[in-house]
CHARMM-style PDB file with segment names, atoms N, HN, CA, C and O in Angstrom:
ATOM      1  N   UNK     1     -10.754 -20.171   1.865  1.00  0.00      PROA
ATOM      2  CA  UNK     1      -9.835 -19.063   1.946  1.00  0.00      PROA
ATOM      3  C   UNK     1     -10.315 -17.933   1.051  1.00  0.00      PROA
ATOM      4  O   UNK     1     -10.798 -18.343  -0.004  1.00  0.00      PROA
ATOM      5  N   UNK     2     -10.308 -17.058   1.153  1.00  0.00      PROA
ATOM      6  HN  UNK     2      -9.915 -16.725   2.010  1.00  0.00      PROA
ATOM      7  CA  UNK     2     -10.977 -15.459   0.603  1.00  0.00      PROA
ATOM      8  C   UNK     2      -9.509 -14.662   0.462  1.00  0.00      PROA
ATOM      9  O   UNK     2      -8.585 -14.627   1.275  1.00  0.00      PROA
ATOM     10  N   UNK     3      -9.602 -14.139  -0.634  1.00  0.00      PROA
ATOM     11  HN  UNK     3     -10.352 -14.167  -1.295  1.00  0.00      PROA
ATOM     12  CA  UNK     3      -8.764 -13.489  -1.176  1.00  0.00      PROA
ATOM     13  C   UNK     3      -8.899 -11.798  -0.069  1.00  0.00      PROA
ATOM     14  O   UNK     3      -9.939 -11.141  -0.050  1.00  0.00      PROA
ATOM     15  N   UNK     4      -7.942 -11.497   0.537  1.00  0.00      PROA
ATOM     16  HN  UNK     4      -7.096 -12.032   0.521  1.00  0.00      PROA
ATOM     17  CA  UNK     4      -8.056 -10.220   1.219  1.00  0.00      PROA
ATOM     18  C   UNK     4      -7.728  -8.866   0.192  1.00  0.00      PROA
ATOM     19  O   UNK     4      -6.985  -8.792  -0.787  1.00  0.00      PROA
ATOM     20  N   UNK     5      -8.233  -8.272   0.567  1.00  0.00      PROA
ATOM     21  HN  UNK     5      -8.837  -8.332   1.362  1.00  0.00      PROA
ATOM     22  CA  UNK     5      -7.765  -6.769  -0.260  1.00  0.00      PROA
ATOM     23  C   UNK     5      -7.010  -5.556   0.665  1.00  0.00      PROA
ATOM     24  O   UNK     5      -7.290  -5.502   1.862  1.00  0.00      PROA
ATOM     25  N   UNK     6      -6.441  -4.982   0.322  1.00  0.00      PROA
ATOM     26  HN  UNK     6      -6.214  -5.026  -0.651  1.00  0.00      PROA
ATOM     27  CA  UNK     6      -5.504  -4.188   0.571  1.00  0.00      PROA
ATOM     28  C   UNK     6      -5.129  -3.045  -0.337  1.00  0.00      PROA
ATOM     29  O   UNK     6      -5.156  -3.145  -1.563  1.00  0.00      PROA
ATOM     30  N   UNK     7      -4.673  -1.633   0.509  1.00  0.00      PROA
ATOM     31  HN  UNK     7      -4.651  -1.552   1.505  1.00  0.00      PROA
ATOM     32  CA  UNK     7      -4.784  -0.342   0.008  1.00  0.00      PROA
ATOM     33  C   UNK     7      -3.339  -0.111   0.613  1.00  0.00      PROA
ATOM     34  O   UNK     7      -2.790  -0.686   1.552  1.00  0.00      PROA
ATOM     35  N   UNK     8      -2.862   0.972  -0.263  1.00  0.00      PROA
ATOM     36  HN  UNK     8      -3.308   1.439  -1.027  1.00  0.00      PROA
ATOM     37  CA  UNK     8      -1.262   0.877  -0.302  1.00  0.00      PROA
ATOM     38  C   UNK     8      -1.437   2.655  -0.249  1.00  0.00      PROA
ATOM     39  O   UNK     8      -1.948   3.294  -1.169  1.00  0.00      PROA
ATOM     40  N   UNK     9      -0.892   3.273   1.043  1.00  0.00      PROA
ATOM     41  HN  UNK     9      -0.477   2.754   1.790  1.00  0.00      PROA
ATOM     42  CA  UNK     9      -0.991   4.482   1.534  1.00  0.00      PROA
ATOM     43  C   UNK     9       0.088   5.292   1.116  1.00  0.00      PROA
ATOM     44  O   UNK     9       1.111   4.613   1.031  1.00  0.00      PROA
ATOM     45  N   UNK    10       0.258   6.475   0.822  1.00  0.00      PROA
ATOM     46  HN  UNK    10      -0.573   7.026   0.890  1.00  0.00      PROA
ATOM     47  CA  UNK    10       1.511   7.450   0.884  1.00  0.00      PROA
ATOM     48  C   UNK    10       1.883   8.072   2.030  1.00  0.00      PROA
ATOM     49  O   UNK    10       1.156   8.764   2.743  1.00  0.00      PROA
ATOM     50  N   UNK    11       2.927   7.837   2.181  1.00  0.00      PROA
ATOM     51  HN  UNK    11       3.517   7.275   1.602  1.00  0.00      PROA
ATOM     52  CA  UNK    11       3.568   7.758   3.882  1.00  0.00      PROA
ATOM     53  C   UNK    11       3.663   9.157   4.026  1.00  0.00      PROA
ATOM     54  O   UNK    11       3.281   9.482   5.151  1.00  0.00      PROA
ATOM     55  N   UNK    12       4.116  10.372   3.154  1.00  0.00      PROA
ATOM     56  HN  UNK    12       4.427  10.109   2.241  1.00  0.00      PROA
ATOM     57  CA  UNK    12       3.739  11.776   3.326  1.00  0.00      PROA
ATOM     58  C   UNK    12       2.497  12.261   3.901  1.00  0.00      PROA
ATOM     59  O   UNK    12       2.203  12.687   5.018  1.00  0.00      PROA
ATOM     60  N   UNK    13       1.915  12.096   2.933  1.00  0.00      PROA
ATOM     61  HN  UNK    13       2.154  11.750   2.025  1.00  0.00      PROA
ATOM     62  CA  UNK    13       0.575  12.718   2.832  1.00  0.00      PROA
ATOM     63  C   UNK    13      -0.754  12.151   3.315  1.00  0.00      PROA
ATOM     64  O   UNK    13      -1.804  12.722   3.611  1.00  0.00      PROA
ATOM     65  N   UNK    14      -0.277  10.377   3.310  1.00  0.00      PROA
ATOM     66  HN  UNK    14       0.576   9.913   3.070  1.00  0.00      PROA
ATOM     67  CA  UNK    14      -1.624   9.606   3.973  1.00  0.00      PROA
ATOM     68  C   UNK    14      -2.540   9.026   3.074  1.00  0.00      PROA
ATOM     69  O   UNK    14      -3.154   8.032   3.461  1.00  0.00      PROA
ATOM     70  N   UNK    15      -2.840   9.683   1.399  1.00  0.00      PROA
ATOM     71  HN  UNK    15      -2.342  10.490   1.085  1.00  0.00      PROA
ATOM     72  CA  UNK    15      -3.260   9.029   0.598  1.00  0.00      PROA
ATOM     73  C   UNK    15      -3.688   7.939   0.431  1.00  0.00      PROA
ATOM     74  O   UNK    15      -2.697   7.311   0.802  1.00  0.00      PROA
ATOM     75  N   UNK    16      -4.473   7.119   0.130  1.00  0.00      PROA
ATOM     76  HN  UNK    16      -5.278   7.630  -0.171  1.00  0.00      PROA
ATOM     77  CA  UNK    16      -4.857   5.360  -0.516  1.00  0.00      PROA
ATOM     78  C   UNK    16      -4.861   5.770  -1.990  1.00  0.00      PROA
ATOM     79  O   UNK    16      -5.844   6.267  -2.540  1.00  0.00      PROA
ATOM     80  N   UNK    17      -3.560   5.499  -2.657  1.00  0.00      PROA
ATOM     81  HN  UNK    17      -2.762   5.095  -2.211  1.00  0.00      PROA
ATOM     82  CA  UNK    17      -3.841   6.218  -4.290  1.00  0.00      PROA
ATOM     83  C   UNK    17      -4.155   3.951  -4.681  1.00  0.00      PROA
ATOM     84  O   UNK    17      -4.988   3.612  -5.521  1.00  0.00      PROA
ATOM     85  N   UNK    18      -3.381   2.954  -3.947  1.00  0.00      PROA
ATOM     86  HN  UNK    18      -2.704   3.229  -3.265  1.00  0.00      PROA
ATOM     87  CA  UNK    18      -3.261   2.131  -4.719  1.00  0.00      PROA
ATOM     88  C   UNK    18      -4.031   1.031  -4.494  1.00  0.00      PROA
ATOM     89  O   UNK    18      -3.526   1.001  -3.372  1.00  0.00      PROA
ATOM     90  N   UNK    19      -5.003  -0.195  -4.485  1.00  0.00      PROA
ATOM     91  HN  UNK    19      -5.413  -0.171  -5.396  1.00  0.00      PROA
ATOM     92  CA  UNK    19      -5.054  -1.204  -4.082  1.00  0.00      PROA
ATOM     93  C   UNK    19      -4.574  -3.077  -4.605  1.00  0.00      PROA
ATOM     94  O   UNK    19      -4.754  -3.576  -5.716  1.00  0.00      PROA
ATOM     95  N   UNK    20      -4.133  -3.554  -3.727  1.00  0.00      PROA
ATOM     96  HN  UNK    20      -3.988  -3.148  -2.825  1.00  0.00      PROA
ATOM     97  CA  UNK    20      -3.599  -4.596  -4.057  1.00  0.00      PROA
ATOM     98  C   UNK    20      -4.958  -5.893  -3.291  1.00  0.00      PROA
ATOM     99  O   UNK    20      -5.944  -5.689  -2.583  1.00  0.00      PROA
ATOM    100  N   UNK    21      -4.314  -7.285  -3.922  1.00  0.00      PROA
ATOM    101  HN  UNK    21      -3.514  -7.451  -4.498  1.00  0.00      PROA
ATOM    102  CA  UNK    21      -4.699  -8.191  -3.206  1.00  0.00      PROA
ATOM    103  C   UNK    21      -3.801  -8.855  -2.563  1.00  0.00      PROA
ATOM    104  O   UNK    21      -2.703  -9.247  -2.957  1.00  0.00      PROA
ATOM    105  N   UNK    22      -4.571  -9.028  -1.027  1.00  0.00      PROA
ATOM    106  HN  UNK    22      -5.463  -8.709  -0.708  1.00  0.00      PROA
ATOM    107  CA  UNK    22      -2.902  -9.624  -0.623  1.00  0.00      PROA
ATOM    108  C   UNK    22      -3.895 -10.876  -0.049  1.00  0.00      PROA
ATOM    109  O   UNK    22      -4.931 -11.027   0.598  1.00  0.00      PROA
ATOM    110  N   UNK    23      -2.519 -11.917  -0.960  1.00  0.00      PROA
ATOM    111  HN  UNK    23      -1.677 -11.794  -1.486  1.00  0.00      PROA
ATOM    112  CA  UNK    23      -2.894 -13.294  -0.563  1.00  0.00      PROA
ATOM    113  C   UNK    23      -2.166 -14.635   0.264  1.00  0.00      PROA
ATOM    114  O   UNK    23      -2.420 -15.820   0.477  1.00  0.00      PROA
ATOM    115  N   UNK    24      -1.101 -13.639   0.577  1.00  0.00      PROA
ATOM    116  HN  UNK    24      -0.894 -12.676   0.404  1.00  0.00      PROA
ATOM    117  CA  UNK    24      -0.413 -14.273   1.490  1.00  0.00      PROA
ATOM    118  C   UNK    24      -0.374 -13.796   2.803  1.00  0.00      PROA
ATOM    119  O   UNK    24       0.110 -12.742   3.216  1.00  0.00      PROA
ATOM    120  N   UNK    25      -1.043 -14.853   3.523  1.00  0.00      PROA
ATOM    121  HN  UNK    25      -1.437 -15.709   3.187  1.00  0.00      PROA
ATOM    122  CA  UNK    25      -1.753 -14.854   5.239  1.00  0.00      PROA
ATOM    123  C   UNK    25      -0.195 -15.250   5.837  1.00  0.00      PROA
ATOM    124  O   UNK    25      -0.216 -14.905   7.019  1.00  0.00      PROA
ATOM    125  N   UNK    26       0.942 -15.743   5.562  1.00  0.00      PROA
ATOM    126  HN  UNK    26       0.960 -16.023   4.602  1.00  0.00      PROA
ATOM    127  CA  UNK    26       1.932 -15.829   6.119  1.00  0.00      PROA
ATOM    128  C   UNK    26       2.881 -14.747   6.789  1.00  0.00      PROA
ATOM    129  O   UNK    26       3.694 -14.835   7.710  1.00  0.00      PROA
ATOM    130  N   UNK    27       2.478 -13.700   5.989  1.00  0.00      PROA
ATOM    131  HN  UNK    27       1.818 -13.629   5.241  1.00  0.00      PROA
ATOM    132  CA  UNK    27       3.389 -12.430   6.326  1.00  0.00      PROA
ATOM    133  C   UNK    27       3.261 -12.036   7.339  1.00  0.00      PROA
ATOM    134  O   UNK    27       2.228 -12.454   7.862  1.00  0.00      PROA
ATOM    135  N   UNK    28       4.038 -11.154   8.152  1.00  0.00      PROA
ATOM    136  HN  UNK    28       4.877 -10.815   7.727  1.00  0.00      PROA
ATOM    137  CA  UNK    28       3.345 -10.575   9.621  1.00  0.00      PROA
ATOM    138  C   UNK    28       3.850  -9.198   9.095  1.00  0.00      PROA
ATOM    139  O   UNK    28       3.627  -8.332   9.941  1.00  0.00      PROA
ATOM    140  N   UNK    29       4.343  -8.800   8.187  1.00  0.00      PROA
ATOM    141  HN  UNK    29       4.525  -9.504   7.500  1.00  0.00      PROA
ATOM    142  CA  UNK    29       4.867  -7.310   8.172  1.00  0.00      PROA
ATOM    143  C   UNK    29       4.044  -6.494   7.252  1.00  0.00      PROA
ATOM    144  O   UNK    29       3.206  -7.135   6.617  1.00  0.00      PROA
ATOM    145  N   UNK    30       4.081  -5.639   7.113  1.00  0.00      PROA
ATOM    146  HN  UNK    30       4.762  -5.119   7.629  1.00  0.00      PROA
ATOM    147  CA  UNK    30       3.358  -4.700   6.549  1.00  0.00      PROA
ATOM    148  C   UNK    30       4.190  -4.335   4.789  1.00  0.00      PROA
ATOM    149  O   UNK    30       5.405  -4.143   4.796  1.00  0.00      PROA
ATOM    150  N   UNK    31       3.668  -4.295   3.860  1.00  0.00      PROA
ATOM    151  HN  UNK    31       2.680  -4.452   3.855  1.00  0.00      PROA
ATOM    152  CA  UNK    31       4.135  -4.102   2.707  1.00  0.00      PROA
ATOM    153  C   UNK    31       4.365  -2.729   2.254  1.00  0.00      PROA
ATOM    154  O   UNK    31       3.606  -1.760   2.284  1.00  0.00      PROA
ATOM    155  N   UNK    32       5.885  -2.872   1.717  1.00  0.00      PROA
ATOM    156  HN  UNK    32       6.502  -3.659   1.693  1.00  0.00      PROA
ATOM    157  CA  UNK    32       6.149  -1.459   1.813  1.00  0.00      PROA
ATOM    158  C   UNK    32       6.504  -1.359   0.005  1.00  0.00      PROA
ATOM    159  O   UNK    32       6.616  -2.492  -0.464  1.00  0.00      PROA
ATOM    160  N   UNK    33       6.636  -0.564  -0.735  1.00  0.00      PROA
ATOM    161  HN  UNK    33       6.544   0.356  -0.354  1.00  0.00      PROA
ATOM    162  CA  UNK    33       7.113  -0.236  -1.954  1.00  0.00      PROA
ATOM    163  C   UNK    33       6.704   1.055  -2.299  1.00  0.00      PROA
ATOM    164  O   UNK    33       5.593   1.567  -2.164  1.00  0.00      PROA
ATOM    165  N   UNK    34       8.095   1.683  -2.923  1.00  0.00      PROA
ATOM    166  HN  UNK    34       8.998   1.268  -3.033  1.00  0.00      PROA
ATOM    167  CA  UNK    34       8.748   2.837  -3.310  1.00  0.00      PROA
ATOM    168  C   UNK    34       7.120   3.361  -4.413  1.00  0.00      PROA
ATOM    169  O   UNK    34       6.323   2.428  -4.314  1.00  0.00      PROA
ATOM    170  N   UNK    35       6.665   4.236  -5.114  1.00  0.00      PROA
ATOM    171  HN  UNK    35       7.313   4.994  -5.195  1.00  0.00      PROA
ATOM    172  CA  UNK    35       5.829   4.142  -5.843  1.00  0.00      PROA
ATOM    173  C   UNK    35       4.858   5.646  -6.237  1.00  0.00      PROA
ATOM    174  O   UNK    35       4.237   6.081  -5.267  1.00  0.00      PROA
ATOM    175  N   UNK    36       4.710   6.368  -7.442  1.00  0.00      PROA
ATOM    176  HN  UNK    36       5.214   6.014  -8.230  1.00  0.00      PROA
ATOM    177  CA  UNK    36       4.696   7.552  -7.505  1.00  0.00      PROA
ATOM    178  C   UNK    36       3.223   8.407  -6.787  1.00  0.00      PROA
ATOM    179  O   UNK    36       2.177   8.178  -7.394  1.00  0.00      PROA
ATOM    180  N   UNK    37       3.172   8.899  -6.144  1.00  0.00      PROA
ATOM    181  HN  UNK    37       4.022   9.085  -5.651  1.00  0.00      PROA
ATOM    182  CA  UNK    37       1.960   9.808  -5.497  1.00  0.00      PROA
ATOM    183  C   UNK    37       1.475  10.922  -6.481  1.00  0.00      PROA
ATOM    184  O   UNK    37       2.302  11.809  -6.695  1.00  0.00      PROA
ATOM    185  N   UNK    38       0.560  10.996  -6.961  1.00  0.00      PROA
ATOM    186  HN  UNK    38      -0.112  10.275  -6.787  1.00  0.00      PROA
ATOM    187  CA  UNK    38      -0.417  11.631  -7.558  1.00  0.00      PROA
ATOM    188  C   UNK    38      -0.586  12.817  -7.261  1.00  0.00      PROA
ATOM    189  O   UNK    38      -0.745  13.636  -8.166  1.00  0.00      PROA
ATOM    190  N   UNK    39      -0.598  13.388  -5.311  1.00  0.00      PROA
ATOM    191  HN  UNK    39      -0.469  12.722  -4.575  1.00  0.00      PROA
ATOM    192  CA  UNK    39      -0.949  14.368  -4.946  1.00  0.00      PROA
ATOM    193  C   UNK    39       0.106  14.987  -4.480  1.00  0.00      PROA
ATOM    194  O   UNK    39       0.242  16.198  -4.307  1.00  0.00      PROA
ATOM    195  N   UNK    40       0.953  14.029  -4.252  1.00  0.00      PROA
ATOM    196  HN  UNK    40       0.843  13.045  -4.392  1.00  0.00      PROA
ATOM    197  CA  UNK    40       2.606  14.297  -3.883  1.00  0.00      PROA
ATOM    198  C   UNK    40       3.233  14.790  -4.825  1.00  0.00      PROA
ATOM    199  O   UNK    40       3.987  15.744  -4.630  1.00  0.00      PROA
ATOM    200  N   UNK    41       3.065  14.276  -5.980  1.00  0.00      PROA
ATOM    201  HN  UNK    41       2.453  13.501  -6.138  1.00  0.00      PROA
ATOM    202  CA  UNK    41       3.659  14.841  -7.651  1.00  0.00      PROA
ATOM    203  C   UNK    41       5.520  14.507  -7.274  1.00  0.00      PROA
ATOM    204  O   UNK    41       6.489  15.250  -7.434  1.00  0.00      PROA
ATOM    205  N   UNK    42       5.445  13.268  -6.803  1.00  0.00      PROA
ATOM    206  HN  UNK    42       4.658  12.665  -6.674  1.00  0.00      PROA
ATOM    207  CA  UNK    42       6.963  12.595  -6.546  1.00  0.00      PROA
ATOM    208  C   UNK    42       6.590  10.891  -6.466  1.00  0.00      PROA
ATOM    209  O   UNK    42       5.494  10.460  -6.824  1.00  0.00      PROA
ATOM    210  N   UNK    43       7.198  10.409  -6.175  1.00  0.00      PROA
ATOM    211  HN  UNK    43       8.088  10.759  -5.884  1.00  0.00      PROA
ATOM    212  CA  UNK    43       7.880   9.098  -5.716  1.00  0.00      PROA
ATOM    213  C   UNK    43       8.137   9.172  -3.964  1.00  0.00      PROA
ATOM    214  O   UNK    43       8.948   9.817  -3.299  1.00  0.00      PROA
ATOM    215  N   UNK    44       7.219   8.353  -3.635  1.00  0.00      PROA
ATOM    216  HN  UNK    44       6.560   7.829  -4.175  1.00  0.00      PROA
ATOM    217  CA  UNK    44       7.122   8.124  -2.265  1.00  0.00      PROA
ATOM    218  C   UNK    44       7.423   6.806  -1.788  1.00  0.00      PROA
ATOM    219  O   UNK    44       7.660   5.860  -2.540  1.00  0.00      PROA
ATOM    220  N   UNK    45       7.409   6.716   0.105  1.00  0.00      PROA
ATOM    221  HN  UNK    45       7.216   7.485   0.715  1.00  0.00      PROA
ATOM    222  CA  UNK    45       7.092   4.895   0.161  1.00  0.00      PROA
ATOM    223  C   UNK    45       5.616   4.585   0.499  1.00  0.00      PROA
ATOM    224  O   UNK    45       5.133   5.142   1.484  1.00  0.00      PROA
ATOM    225  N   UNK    46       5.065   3.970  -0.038  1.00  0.00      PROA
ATOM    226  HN  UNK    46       5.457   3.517  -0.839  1.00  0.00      PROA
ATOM    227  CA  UNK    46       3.818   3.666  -0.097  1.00  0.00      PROA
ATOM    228  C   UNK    46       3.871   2.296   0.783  1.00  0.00      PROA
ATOM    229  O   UNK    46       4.592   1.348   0.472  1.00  0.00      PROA
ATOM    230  N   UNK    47       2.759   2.319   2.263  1.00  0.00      PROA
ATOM    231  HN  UNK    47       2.174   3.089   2.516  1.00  0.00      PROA
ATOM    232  CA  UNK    47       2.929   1.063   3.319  1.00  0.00      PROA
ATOM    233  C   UNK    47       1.476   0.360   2.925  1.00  0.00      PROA
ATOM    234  O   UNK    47       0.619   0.941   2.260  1.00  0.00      PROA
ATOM    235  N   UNK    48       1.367  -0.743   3.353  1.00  0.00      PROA
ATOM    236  HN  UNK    48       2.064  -1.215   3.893  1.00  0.00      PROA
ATOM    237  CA  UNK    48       0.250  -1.368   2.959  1.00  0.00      PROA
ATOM    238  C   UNK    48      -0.891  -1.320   4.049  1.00  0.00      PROA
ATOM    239  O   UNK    48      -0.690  -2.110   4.972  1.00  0.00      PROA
ATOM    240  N   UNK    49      -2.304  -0.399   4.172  1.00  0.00      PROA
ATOM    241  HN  UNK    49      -2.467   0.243   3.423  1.00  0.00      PROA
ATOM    242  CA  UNK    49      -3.183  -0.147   5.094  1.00  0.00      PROA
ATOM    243  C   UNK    49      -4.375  -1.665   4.928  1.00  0.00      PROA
ATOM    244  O   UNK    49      -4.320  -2.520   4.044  1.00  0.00      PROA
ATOM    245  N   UNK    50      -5.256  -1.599   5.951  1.00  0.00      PROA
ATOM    246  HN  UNK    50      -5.301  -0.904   6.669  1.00  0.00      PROA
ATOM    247  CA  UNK    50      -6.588  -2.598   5.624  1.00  0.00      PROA
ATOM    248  C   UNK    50      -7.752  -1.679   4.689  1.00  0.00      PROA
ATOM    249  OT1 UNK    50      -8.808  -2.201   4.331  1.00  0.00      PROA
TER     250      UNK     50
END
């Protein structure tokens, strides 16, 4: 099993400000969390891209 990686987008603007590891193959949904944008200069929802 290989640890997957994952980039966490700003739903405004489109950004990849974040990356995570995602290690749970069980999920079918896409990861969502609230989280501040850099270029946004706010608090956005940030979805989880490949």
């Amino acid at each position: 099993m290989a640890i997957k990686k994952a980039s966490l987008a700003c739903t405004v603007c489109g950004n990849r400000n974040y990356s995570i590891t995602a290690g749970d193959h069980k999920r079918t949904e896409r990861l969502e969390v609230k989280k501040f944008c850099r270029y946004c200069g706010k608090h956005t929802i940030h979805r989880e891209t490949k």
